[in-house]
C-alpha positions in Angstrom: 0.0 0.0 0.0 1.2 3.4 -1.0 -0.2 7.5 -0.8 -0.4 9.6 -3.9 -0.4 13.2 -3.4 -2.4 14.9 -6.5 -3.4 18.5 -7.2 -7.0 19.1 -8.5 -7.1 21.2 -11.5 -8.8 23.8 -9.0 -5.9 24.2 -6.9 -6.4 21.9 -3.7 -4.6 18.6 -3.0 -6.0 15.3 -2.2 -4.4 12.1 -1.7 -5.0 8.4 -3.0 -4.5 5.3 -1.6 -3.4 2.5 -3.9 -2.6 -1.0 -3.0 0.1 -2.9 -4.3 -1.0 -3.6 -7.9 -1.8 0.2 -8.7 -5.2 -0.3 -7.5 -7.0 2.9 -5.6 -8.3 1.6 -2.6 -9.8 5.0 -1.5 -9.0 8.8 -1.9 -9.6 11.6 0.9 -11.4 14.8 0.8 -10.0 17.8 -0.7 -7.3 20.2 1.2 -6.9 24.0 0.5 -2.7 23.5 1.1 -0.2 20.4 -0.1 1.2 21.3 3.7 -2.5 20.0 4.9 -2.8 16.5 2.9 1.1 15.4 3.8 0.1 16.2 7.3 -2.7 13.9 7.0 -1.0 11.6 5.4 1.7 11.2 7.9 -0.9 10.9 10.4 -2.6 7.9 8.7 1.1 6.5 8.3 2.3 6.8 11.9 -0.8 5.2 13.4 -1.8 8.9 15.0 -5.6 8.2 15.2 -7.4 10.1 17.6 -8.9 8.5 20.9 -12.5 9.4 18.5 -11.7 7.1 16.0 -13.5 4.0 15.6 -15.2 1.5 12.9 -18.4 2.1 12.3 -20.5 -1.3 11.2 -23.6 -0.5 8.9 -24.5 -4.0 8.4 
């Protein structure tokens, strides 16, 4: 699994998540800064989750 960090032709920054064949597995909201995503990014990568986070099971 791998992050791609893209621009939007409208200036903001997003990022994909792509497993090891290439395939996107999902892709976040848009951010206003490339600053913003990596942030999040690095977050994601280190594990930081917030004591909120949690799994939520619609079926």
């Amino acid at each position: 699994m791998y992050f791609v960090i893209d621009q939007n032709p409208n200036g903001t920054f997003q990022f994909f998540i792509k497993s090891a064949d290439h395939e996107t597995i999902a892709m976040s909201k848009a951010f206003d800064t490339k600053h913003d995503v990596q942030r999040a990014v690095s977050i994601i990568m280190n594990g930081h989750l917030s004591p909120e986070s949690h799994i939520e099971d619609l079926v």
